[in-house]
C-alpha positions in Angstrom: 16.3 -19.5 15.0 12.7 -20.0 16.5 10.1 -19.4 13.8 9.7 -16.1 12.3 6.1 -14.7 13.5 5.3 -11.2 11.1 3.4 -8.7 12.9 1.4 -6.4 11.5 0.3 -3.1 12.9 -1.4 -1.2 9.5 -4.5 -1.0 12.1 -2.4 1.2 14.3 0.7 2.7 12.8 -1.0 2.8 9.4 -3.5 4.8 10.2 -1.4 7.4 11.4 -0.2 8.3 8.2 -1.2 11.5 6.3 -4.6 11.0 4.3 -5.3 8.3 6.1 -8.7 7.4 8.2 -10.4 3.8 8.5 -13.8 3.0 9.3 -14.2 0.0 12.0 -15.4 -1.8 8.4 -12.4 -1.1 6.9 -9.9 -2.2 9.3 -12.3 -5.4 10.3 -11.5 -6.1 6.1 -8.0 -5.5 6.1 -7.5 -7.5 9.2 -9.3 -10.4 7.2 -7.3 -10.3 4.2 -4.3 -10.6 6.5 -5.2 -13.3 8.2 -5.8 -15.0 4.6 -2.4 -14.2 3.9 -1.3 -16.3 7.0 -0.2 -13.0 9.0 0.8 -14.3 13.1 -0.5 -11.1 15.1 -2.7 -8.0 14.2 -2.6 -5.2 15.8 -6.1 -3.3 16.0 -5.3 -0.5 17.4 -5.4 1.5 20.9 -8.8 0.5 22.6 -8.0 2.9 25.5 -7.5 5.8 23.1 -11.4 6.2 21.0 -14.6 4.8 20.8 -13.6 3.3 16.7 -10.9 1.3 18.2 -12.9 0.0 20.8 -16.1 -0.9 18.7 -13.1 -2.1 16.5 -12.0 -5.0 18.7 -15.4 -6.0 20.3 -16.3 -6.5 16.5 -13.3 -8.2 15.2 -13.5 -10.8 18.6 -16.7 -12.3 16.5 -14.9 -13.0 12.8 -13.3 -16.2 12.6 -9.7 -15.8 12.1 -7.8 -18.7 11.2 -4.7 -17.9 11.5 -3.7 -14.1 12.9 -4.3 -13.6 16.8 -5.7 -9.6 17.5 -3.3 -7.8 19.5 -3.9 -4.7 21.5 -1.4 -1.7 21.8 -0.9 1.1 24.7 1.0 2.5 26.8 2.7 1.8 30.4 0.6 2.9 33.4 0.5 6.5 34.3 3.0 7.7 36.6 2.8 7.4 40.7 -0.7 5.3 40.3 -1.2 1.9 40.8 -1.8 -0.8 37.2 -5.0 -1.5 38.5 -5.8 2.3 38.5 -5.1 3.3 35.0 -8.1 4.0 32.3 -6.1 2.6 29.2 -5.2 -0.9 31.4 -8.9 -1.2 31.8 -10.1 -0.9 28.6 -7.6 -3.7 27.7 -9.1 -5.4 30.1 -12.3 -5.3 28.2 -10.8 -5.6 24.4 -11.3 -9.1 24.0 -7.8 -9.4 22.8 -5.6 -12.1 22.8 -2.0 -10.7 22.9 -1.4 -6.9 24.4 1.5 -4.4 23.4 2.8 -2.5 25.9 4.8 0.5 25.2 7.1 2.0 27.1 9.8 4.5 27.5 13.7 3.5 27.2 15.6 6.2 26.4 16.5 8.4 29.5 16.0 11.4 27.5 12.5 10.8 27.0 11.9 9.9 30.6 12.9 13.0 32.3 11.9 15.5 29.0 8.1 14.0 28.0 7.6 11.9 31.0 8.8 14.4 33.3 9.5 11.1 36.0 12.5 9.6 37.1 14.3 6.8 36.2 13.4 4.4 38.5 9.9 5.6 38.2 9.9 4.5 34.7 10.8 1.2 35.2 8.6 0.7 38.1 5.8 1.7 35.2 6.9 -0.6 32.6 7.3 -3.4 35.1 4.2 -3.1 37.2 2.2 -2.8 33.7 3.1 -6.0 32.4 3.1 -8.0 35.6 -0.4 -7.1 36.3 -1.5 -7.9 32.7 0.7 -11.3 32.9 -1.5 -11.6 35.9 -4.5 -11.4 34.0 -3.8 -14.1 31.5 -2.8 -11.7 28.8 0.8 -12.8 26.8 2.3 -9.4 26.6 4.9 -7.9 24.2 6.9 -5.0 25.3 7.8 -2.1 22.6 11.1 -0.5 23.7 10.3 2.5 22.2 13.7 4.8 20.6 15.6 1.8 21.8 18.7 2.3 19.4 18.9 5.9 20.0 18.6 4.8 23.7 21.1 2.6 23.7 23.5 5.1 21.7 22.9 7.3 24.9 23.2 5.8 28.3 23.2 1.9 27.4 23.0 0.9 30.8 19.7 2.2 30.9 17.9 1.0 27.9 19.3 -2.6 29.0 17.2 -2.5 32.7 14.4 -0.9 30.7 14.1 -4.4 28.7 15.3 -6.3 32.1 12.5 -4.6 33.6 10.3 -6.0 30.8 11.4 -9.8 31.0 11.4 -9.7 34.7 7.6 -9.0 34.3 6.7 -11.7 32.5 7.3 -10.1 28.5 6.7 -12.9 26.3 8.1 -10.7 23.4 10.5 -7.4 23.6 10.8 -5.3 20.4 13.4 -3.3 19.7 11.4 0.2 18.0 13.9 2.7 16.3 11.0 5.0 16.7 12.5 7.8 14.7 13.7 6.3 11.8 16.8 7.5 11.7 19.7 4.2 12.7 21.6 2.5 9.8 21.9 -0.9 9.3 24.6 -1.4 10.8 23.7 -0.3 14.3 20.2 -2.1 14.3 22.9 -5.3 13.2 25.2 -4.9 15.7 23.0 -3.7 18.4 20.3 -6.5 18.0 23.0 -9.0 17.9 23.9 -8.2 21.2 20.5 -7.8 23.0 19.6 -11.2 21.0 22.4 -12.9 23.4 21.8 -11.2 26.8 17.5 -11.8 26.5 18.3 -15.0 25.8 16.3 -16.7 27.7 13.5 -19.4 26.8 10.4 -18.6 25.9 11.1 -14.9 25.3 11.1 -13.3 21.8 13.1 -10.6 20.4 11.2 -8.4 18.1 11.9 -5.3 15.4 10.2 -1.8 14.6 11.6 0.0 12.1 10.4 3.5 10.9 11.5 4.6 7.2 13.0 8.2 8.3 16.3 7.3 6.5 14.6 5.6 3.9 16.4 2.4 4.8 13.3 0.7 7.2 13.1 -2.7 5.3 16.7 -3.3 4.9 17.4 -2.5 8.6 14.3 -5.1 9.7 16.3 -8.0 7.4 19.3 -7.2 9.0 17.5 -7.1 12.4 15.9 -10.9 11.6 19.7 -12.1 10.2 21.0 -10.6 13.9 18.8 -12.8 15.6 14.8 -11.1 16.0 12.3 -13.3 15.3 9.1 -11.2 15.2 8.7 -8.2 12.3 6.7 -5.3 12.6 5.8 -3.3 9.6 2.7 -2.2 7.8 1.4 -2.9 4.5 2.4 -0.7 1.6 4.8 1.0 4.6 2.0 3.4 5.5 2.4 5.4 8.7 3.4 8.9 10.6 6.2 10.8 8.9 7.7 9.1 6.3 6.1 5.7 7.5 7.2 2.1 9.0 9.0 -0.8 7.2 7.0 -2.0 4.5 6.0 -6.0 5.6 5.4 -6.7 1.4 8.5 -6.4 0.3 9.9 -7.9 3.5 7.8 -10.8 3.3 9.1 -11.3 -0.5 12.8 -10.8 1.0 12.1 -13.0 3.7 10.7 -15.7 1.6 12.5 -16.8 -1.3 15.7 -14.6 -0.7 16.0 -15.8 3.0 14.8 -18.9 2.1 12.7 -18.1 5.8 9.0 -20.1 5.6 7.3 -17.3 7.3 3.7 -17.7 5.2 2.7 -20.4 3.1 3.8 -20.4 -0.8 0.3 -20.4 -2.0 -0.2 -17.2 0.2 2.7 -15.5 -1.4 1.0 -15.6 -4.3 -1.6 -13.2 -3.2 1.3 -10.4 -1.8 0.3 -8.5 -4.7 -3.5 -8.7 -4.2 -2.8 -8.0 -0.6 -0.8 -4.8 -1.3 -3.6 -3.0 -4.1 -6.4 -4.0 -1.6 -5.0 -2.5 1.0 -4.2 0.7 -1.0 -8.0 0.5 -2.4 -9.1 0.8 1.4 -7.0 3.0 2.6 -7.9 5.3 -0.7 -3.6 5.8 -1.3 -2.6 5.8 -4.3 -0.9 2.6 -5.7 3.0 2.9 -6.4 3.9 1.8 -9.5 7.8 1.7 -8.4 6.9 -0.4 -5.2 9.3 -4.0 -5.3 8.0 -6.9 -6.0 4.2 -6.0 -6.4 4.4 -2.2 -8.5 2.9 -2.1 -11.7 6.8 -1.1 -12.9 8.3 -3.9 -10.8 8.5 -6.4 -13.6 8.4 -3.8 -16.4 10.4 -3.3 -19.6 10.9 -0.8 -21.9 14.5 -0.5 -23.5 14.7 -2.8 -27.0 17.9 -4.7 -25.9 16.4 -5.5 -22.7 13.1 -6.5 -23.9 14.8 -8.7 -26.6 17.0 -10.2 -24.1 13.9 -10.7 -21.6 12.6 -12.9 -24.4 15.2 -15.3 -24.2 15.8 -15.8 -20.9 13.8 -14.0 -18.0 16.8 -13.8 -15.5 18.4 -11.3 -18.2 16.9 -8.8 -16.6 14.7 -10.1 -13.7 15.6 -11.1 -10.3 12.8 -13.3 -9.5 10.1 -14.7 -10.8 7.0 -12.3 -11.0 4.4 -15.0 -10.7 6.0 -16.3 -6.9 4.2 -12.3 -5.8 1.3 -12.8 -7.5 2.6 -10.2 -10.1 2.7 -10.3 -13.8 6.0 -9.0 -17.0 4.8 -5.9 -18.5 6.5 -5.2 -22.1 6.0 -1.6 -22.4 4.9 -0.5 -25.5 7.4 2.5 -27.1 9.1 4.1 -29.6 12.0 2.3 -28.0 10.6 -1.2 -28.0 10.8 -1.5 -31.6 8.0 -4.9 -33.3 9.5 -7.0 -30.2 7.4 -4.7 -27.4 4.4 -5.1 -30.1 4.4 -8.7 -31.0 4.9 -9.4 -26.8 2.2 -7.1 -26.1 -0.4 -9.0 -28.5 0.5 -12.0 -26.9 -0.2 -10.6 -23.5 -3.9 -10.1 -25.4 -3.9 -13.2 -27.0 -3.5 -11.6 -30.3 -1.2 -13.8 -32.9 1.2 -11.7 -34.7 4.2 -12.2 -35.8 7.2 -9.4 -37.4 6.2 -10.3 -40.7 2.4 -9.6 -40.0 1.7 -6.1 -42.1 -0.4 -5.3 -39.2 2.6 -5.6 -36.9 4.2 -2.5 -39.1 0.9 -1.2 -38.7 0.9 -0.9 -34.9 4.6 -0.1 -35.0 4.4 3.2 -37.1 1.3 3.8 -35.5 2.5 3.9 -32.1 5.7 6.5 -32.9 3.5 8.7 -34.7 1.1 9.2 -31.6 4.0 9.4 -29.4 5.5 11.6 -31.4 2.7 14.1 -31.1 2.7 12.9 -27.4 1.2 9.8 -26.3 2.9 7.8 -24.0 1.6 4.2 -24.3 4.1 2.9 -21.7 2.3 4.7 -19.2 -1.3 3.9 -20.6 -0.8 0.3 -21.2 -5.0 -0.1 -20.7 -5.2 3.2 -24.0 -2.5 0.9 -25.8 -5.1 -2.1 -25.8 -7.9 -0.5 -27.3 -5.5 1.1 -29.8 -4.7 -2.2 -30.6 -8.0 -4.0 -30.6 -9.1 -1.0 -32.9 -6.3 -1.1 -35.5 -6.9 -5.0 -35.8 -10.8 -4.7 -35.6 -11.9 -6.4 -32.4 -13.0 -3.2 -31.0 -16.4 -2.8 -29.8 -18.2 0.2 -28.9 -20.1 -0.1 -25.8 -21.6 4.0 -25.8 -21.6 6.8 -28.7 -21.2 10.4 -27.9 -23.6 12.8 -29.6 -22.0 15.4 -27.6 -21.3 16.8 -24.2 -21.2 20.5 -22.4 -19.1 21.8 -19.5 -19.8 25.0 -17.2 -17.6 25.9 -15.0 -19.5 29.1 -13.1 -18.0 31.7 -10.4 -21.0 33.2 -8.2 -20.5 36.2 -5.6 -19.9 34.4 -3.0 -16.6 33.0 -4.2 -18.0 29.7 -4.8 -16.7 27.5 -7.9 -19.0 25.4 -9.5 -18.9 22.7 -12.2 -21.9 21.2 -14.2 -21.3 18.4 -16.9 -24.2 18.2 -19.6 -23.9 14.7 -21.5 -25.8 13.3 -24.5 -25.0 9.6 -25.7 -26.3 6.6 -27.3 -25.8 3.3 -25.5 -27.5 -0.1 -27.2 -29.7 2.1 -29.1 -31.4 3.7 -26.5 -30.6 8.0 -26.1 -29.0 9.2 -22.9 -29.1 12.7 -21.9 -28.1 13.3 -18.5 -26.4 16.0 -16.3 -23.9 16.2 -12.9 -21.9 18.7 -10.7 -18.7 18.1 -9.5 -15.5 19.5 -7.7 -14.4 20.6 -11.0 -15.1 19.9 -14.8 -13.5 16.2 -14.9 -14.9 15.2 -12.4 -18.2 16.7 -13.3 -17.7 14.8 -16.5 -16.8 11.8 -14.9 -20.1 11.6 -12.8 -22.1 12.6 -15.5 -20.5 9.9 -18.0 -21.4 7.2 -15.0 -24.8 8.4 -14.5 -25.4 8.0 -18.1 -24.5 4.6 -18.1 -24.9 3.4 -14.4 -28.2 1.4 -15.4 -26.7 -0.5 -18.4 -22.9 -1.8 -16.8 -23.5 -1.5 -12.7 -20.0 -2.5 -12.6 -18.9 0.7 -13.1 -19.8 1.2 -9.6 -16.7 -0.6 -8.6 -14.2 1.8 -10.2 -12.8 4.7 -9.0 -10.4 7.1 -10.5 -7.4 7.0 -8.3 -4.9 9.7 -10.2 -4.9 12.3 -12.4 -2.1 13.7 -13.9 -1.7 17.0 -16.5 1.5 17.8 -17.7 2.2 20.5 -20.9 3.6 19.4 -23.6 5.2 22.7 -25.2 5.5 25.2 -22.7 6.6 28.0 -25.4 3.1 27.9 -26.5 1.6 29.3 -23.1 -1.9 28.4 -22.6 -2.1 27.1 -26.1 0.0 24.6 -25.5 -0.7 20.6 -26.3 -1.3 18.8 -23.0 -1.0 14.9 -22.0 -3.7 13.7 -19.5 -2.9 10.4 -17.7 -5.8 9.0 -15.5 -5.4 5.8 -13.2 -8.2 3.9 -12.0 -8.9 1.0 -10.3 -11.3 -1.4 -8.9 -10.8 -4.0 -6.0 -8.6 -6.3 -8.4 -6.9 -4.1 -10.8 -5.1 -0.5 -11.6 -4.9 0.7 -15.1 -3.5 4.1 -16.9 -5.3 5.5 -19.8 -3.8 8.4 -21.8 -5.7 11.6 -23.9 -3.8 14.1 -25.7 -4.8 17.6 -26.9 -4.7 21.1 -27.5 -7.8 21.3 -25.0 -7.7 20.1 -21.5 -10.9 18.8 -21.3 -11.1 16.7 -24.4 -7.8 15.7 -23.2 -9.2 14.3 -20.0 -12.8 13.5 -22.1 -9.9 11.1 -24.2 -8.4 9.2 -21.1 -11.6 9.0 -19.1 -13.9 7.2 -22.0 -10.8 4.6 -22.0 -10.7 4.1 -18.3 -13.9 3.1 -18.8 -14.0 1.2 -21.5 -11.3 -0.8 -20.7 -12.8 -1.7 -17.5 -16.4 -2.9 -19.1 -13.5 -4.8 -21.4 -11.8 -6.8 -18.5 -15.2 -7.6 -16.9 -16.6 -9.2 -20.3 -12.9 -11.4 -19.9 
């Protein structure tokens, strides 16, 4: 097959996904880190659609990419007017970009219900679009949007909507199942067969695969093994609905299950990196159950398979986590038994051994704070300060002398939270105060303001989760609670834990180890 090229339209499709809304700064940095990573096109977005998109592309022209080539995306001309006519083919006109995506409608259903055109009006749009921007100098790619449900419905068609196309001068058609909703077998068997009548020189045959069935990376593998040999997706999967094929673990798939050399193996190395970034941008939370570069991806909990894990990786690992960039987590439990300790203390560079008393130490330890409800597996940052305290290389960067919380309801309906905070930090007395959208977060802001002038790295965490969840629920509101907290900076994610009869020293619990933990990693 020609060489794989991976196309990525985060920029684009990404954005359209619930929660989610870049500055031009933010996609100019995501389309850099992708071009580290040795992605073949980006696309930017829709210049003809909004002023961002269009300061997006004038800005992006002037970074020096090394290896990703800026693509541009809209749609075919307007019905019964001329190419030369239509606003959005102007303003690619003016994008600066190097490669344009034409979309265009394949499915006869669309064209006479949204369109409201006929047939062969349609495919005088798609052609006329791309033959005047072939004209132009611009290589053009041609999205055949709801092609399989197309093809499913009047294939004769859907096959002179992608003649129209390669006729025009389409250096590229993509085969879009728009709504998400084929099986892999069709996208198989259907690319297969489109793969052998385009096949003509020179033209590529791409995929688009949205995630409606929840099968959008295994249908784009099956697409590439049919015969496509350009890959649309997004980073982390983000997008509209229940979002596009996710290009991470595709690209892992791709690479050392396919054996396919689509980026360098040096640049694998940094899919993980690439994923959390990209979540940190985009301000979505980080999945811990995502393949290949989740926090839970290479993580182990039961005894047996920790034990076996020890002797041989493969036991219970399908790759190798350092190919991703990723890392083996030993989750520390009740279940893991002195194995999960002594591995953990290794991780930390801490030599024990199951004869160690301090090993038993940790052990019993552990069980009898998760037995009043800790949960170290999911507070692995919490579980290394236990640890550095219970051997004695803990050190206290702040002391509380004590902190107040009001939470006040005025007449007008209005909810307000004010955190008072009183601490000692290298000898010198803090005493500071903040509001916020509620009392953790008040807390949170005051805690930071309190110690903002002595570690100004804590500028570069956030608090990306917060979870509550109650522990007894016969005791009503008197009830023990669990407070998990993640956070993260623009390297790392880690989970701290607080338990307690009292929500906010619950929270107060998790959010001084967030913290800690973080002016821990950046004395590392």
């Amino acid at each position: 097959m020609e060489k794989l090229k991976l196309f990525d339209t985060t920029l684009r499709d990404g954005s359209q996904a619930e929660g989610i809304s870049y500055s031009v700064m933010d996609k100019i940095r995501i389309a850099e880190e992708l071009d580290k990573i040795g992605i073949h096109f980006i696309e930017g977005g829709w210049p003809g659609s909004n002023p961002k998109d269009r300061e997006f592309f004038l800005k992006i022209s002037r970074s020096r990419l090394k290896n990703s080539m800026i693509t541009a995306f809209s749609m075919t001309r307007r019905p019964n007017i001329s190419a030369s006519q239509d606003v959005n083919l102007k303003a690619l006109l003016k994008s600066n970009a190097q490669v344009i995506t034409i979309v265009g409608k394949t499915w006869d259903f669309h064209v006479t219900e949204v369109l409201k055109v006929t047939l062969d009006e349609n495919l005088a749009m798609i052609e006329d679009t791309i033959s005047f921007l072939v004209k132009k100098g611009f290589p053009v790619f041609y999205d055949a949007e709801h092609f399989f449900d197309a093809y499913k419905a009047n294939k004769t068609y859907a096959l002179k909507t992608l003649t129209s196309a390669q006729n025009a001068g389409a250096k590229a058609i993509c085969l879009c199942d728009t709504n998400g909703g084929s099986l892999t077998d069709q996208i198989s068997s259907v690319t297969a067969e489109i793969r052998h009548k385009i096949g003509v020189a020179g033209v590529d045959l791409g995929i688009h695969c949205h995630n409606d069935a929840g099968v959008a990376v295994a249908n784009s593998l099956a697409a590439v093994k049919a015969g496509a040999n350009i890959i649309q997706g997004t980073i982390n999967g983000y997008g509209e609905r229940c979002g596009n094929a996710d290009l991470i673990p595709i690209i892992a798939n791709l690479k050392i299950k396919l054996r396919i050399d689509c980026i360098s193996d040096a640049n694998l190395k940094q899919l993980t990196h690439l994923s959390h970034f990209v979540s940190e941008i985009s301000n979505m939370r980080v999945r811990s159950e995502q393949p290949f570069v989740g926090e839970s991806a290479f993580a182990h909990k039961g005894g047996m398979h920790i034990n076996a894990i020890m002797k041989n990786p493969l036991t219970y690992e399908h790759v190798d986590p350092s190919l991703v960039g990723n890392h083996r987590r030993i989750l520390v439990s009740e279940l893991g038994g002195k194995t999960g300790i002594l591995l953990r203390a290794k991780d930390l560079s801490y030599d024990l051994s199951k004869e160690d008393p301090q090993t038993k130490k940790i052990l019993e330890l552990v069980q009898s704070l998760e037995h009043k409800g800790f949960q170290f597996e999911a507070a692995e940052a919490s579980f290394q300060i236990l640890m550095q305290k219970s051997l004695k290389k803990y050190k206290k960067f702040f002391e509380l002398e004590g902190f107040k919380v009001v939470i006040e309801k005025l007449s007008n309906k209005k909810i307000t939270s004010e955190a008072v905070i009183k601490l000692r930090v290298k000898g010198v007395k803090e005493h500071t105060a903040a509001e916020g959208d509620g009392p953790i977060n008040a807390l949170d802001n005051a805690l930071r303001k309190a110690l903002k002038d002595f570690y100004p790295t804590l500028a570069k965490m956030h608090l990306s989760d917060f979870k509550v969840r109650v522990l007894d629920e016969k005791a009503g509101t008197a009830a023990k609670v669990r407070v998990l907290i993640q956070s993260q900076d623009e390297k790392d994610i880690w989970n701290t834990i607080g338990v307690h009869e009292n929500i906010i020293e619950a929270s107060w619990q998790a959010l001084v180890d967030s913290v800690e933990y973080k002016l821990i990693k950046d004395q590392q």
